[in-house]
C-alpha positions in Angstrom: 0.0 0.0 0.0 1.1 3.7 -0.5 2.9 4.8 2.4 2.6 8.8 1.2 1.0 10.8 -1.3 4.2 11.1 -3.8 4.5 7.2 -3.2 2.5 5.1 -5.2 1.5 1.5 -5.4 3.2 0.8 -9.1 2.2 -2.8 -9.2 -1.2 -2.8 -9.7 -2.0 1.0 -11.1 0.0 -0.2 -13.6 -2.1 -3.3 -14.7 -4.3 -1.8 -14.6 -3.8 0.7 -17.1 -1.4 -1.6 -19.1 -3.9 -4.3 -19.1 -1.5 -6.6 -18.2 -2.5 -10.1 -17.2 -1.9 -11.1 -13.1 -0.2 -14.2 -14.7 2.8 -12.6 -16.2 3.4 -10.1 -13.1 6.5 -11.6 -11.1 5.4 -10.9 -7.7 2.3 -9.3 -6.0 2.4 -6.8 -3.4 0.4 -7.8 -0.1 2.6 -7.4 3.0 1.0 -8.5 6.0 -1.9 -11.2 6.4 -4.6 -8.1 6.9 -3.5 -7.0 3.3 -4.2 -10.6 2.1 -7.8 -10.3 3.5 -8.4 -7.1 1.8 -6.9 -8.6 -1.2 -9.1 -11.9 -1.0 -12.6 -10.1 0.0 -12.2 -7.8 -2.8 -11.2 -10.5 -5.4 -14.3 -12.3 -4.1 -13.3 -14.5 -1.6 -14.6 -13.8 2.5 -11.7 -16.2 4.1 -13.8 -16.4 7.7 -16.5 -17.9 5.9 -15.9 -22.0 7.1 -17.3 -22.7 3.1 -15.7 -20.3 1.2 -12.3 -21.3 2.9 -12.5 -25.0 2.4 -12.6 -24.3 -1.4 -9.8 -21.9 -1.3 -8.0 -25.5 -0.2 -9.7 -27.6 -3.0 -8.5 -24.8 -5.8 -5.0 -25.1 -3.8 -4.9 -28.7 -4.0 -6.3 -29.5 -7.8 -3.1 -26.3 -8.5 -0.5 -28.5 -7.1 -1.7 -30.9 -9.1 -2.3 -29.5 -12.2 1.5 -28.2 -12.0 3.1 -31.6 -10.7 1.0 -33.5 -13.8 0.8 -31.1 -17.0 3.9 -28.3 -16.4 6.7 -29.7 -14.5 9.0 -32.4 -16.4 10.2 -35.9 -15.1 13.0 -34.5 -13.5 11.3 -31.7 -11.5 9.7 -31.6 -8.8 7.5 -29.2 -6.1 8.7 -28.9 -2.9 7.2 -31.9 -0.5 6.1 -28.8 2.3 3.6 -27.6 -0.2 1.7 -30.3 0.1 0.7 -30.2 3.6 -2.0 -28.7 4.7 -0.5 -26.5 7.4 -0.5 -22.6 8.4 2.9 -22.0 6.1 0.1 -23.1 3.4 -2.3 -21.1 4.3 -3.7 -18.6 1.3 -2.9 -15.5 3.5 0.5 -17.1 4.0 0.6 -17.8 0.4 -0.3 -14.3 -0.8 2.3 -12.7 1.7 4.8 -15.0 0.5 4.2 -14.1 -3.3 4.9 -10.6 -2.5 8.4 -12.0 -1.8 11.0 -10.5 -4.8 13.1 -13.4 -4.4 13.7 -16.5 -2.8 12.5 -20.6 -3.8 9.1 -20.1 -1.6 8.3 -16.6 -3.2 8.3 -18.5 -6.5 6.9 -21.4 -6.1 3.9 -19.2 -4.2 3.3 -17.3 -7.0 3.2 -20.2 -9.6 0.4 -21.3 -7.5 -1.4 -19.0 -7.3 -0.9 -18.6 -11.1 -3.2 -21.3 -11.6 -5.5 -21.3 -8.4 -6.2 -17.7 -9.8 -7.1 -19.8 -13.3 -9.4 -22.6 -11.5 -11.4 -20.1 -9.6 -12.4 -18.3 -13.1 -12.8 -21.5 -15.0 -15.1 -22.6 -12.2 -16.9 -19.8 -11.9 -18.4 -19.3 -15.0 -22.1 -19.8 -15.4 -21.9 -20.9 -19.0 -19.8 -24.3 -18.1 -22.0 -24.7 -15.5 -25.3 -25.4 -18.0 -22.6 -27.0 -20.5 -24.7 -30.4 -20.9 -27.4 -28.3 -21.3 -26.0 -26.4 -24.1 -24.5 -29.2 -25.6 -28.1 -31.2 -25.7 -29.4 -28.0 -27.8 -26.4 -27.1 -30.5 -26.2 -30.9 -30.8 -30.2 -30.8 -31.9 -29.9 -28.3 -34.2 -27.4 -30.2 -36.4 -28.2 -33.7 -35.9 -31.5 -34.0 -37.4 -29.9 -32.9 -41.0 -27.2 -35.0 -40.5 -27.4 -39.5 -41.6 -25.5 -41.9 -42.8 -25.8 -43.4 -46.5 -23.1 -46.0 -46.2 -19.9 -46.8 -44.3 -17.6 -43.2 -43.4 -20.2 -41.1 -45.4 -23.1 -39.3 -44.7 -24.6 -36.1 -46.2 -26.2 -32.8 -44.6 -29.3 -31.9 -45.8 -33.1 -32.2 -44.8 -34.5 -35.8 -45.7 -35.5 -36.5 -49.3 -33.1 -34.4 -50.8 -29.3 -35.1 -51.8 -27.4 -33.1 -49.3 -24.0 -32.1 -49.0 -22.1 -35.4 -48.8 -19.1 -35.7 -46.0 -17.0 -37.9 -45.3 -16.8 -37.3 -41.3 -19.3 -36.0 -39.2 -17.1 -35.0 -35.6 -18.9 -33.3 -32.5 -16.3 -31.9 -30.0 -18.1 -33.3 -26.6 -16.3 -31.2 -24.0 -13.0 -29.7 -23.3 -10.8 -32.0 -20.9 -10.4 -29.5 -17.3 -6.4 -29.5 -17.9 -6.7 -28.9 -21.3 -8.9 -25.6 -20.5 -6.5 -24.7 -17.7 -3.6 -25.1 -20.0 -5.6 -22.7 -22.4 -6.5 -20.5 -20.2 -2.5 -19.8 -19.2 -1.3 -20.1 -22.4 -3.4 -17.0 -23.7 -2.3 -13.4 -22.3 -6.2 -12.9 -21.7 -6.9 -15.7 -19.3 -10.4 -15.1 -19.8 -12.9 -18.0 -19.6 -15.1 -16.3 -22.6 -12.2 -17.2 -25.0 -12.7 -21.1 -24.6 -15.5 -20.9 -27.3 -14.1 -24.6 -28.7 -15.0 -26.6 -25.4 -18.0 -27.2 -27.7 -18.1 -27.7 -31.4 -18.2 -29.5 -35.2 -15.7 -30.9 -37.5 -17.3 -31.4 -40.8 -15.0 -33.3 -43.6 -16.8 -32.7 -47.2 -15.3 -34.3 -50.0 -14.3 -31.9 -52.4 -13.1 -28.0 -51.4 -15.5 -26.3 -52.7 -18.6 -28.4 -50.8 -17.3 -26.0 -48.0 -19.1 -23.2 -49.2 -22.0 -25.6 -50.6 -22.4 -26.8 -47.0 -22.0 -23.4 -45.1 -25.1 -22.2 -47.2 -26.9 -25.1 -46.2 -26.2 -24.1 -42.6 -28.3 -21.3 -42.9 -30.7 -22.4 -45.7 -31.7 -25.4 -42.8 -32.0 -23.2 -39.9 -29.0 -24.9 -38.3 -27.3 -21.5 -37.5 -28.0 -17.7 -37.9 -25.3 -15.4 -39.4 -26.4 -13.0 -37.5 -24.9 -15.0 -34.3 -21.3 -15.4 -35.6 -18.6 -14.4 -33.2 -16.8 -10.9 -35.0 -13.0 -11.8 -35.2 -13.6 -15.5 -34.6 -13.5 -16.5 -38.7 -10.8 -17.5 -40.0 -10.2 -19.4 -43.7 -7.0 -20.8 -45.4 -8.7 -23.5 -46.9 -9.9 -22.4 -50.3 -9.8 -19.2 -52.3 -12.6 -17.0 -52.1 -11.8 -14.8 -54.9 -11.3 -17.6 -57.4 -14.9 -18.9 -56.4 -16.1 -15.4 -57.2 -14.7 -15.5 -60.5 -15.6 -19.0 -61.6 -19.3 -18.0 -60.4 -18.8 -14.5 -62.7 -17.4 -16.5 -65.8 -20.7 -19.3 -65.5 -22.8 -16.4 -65.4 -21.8 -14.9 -68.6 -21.8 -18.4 -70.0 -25.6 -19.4 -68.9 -26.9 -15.9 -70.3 -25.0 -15.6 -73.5 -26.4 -19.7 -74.3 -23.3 -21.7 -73.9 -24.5 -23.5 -70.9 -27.6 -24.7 -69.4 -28.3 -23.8 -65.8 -27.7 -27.6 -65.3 -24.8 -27.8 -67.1 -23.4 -24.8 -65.3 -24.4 -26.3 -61.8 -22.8 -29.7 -63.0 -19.5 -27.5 -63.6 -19.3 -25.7 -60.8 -19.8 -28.5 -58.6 -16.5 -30.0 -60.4 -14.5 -27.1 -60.0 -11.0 -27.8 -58.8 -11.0 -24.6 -55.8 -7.0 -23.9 -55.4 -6.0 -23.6 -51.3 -5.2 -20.0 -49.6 -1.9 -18.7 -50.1 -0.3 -19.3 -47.1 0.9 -15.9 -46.8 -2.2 -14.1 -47.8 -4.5 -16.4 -45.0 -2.2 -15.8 -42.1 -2.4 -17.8 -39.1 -5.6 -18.6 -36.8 -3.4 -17.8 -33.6 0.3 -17.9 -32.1 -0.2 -22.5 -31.8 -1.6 -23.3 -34.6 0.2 -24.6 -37.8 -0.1 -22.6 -40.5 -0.6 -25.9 -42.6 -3.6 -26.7 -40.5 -6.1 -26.3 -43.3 -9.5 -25.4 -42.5 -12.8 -23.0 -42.9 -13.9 -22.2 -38.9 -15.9 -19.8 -37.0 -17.5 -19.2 -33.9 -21.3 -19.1 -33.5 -23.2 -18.5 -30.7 -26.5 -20.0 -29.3 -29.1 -19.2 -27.3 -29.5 -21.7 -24.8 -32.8 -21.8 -22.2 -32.2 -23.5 -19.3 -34.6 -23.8 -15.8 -33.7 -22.2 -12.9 -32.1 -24.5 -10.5 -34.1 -23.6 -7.5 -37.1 -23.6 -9.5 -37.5 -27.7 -8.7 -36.7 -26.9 -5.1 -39.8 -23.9 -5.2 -42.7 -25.7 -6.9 -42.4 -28.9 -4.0 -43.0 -26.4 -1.6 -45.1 -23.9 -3.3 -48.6 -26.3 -2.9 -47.6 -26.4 1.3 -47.5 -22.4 1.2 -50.7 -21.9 -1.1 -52.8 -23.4 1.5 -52.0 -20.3 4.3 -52.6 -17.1 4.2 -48.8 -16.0 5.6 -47.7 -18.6 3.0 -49.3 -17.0 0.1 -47.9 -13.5 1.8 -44.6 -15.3 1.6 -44.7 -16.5 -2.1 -45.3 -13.1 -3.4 -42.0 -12.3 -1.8 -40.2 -15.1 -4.5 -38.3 -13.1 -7.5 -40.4 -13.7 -10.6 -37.4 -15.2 -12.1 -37.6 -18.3 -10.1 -40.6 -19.0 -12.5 -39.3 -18.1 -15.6 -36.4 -19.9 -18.3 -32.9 -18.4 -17.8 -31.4 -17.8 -21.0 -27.4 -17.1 -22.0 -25.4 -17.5 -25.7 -23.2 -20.5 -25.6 -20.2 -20.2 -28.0 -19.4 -23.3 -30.1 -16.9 -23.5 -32.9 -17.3 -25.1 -36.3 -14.5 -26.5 -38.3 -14.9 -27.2 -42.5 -11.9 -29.1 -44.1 -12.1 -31.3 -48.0 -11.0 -34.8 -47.6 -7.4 -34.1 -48.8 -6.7 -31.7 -46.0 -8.4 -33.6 -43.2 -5.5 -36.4 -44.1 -2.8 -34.0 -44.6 -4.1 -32.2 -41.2 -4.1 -36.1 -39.5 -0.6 -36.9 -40.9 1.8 -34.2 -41.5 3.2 -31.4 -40.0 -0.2 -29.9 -38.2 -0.7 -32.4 -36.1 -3.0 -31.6 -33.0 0.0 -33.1 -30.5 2.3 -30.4 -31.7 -0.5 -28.1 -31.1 -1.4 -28.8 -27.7 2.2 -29.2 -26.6 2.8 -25.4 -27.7 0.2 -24.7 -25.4 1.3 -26.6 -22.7 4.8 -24.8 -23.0 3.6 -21.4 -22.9 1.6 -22.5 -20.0 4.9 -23.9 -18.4 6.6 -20.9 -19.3 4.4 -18.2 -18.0 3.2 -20.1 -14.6 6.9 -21.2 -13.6 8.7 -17.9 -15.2 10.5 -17.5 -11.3 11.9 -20.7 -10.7 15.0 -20.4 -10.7 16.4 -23.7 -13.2 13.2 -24.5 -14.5 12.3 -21.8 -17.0 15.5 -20.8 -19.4 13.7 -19.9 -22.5 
């Protein structure tokens, strides 16, 4: 804390007008165990409540071992005192100690806290809460469009009509936890909004330009609204845009001047050979992915209704109140919400790759491994930054 007017706390005035993240700061500043409190009960945590403590220690506990089992290597290992659960471990302790400069406990307090500070958002966040929920819905509004005409194929479309044929048909069922909490590290926002893939679609057509053939159908179906696509979440180095303009242009000309036939010119465009993105003009999705991952994605967003947890709970006792007067008094008390859907967006991502790339994606230098292990070193890197040997790089 400022000791004097011309002495300022630098620390966090300037995160906060940096917006820096809390993760890449190498040491906090909370000196005594009173300052910790302060610090707690304004980050959201009352410590001398019995309940709120005893998951302070669960979030300290799943941290060791989310350090011990994703970010440390086989040689390294955390100090056997942290794993007692003692007064030296205490999260008052540990905040104190974080504000530590220097020294092995100072460290390994603030890589800790790194990733209790993590857990607490990722559990915290209403939107995994209904997950299953969400996932029942998005699920329904694909599904029904979706069957299978013979072994690895299927088609998109509504029944009775050809479809777009694919040759896989992938539903992402749910982020695993240390795969989020690696995600959520590895990104300077640590924000719990960004994990918008913890849900989602792969969709493998069989020739390039069925991408765009099944997008349209997307929203010809009533499978998603283009109104509820995430800005800044598209991204496409899977086929040429331009040239599909162009082709469309020249088939134009060619159906109104008499040298095709609609049919014909539907036949040829179905056929055309779409060249792949330049490399260099499609950029790359973010700082872990392969720029040889080739693929069509975007985020949507859906709105999910769920019921009110406590609503169950209210209508068993709502007939035993009716029948009183003072019971009646008391259920006009209720919030109106209690008897009404809750309803939030739920981000889900889509992914659109031809049958050449889904292989080449598979097999060569994109692979999802090399992904997720770039994630999990920027995660490494940025939780264990101050101990001393570990970090190098």
């Amino acid at each position: 804390m400022a000791s004097s007017q011309w002495h300022h706390d630098w620390l966090p005035i300037n995160q906060t007008i940096s917006g820096e993240s809390i993760i890449d700061f190498p040491h906090l500043n909370v000196r005594t165990k009173n300052e910790a409190k302060t610090f707690l009960k304004a980050y959201g945590y009352d410590v001398d409540d019995p309940i709120t403590y005893e998951e302070i220690w669960r979030v300290y506990f799943e941290a060791l071992n989310f350090i011990r089992n994703v970010l440390l290597e086989a040689n390294e290992k955390l100090p056997p005192s942290f794993y007692e659960r003692t007064s030296q471990n205490d999260i008052l302790k540990l905040l104190v100690e974080a504000s530590v400069p220097q020294g092995e406990r100072s460290g390994w307090a603030c890589a800790i806290l790194r990733v209790m500070h993590t857990i607490s958002h990722l559990d915290n966040d209403l939107k995994l809460e209904n997950f299953h929920t969400a996932r029942e819905k998005i699920f329904a509004q694909f599904d029904p469009f979706v069957r299978q005409i013979a072994p690895r194929k299927w088609s998109f479309g509504k029944p009775g009509e050809e479809g777009v044929p694919l040759v896989r048909y992938q539903k992402k069922v749910k982020k695993e936890r240390n795969s989020m909490i690696v995600k959520l590290i590895s990104k300077a926002q640590n924000d719990v909004e960004l994990i918008y893939d913890s849900l989602g679609f792969r969709f493998v057509v069989e020739k390039k330009i069925d991408a765009i053939r099944l997008l349209e159908k997307f929203f010809e179906l009533g499978a998603i609204s283009y109104a509820n696509i995430q800005p800044r979440k598209s991204f496409n180095n899977l086929l040429d845009i331009k040239v599909i303009h162009e082709n469309m242009e020249s088939l134009r000309k060619d159906v109104e001047a008499g040298k095709l036939s609609p049919s014909e010119a539907d036949k040829k465009y179905s056929l055309l050979d779409i060249p792949l993105m330049s490399l260099g003009e499609a950029g790359v999705k973010n700082s872990f992915s392969s720029p040889h991952y080739r693929s069509l994605q975007f985020t949507c967003q859906h709105l999910v209704h769920v019921q009110d947890s406590i609503l169950p709970v209210f209508e068993k006792i709502r007939e035993q109140l009716e029948k009183t007067i003072s019971g009646r008094r008391f259920l006009k008390s209720f919030p109106i919400v209690l008897r009404e859907r809750k309803a939030f967006y739920y981000p889900y991502e889509i992914q659109i790759t031809d049958k050449e790339s889904y292989v080449e994606n598979l097999r060569g230098r994109s692979s999802h491994r090399d992904y997720k292990e770039k994630r999990r070193v920027m995660a490494r890197k940025r939780v264990l930054s101050g101990i001393y040997g570990i970090i190098k790089t």
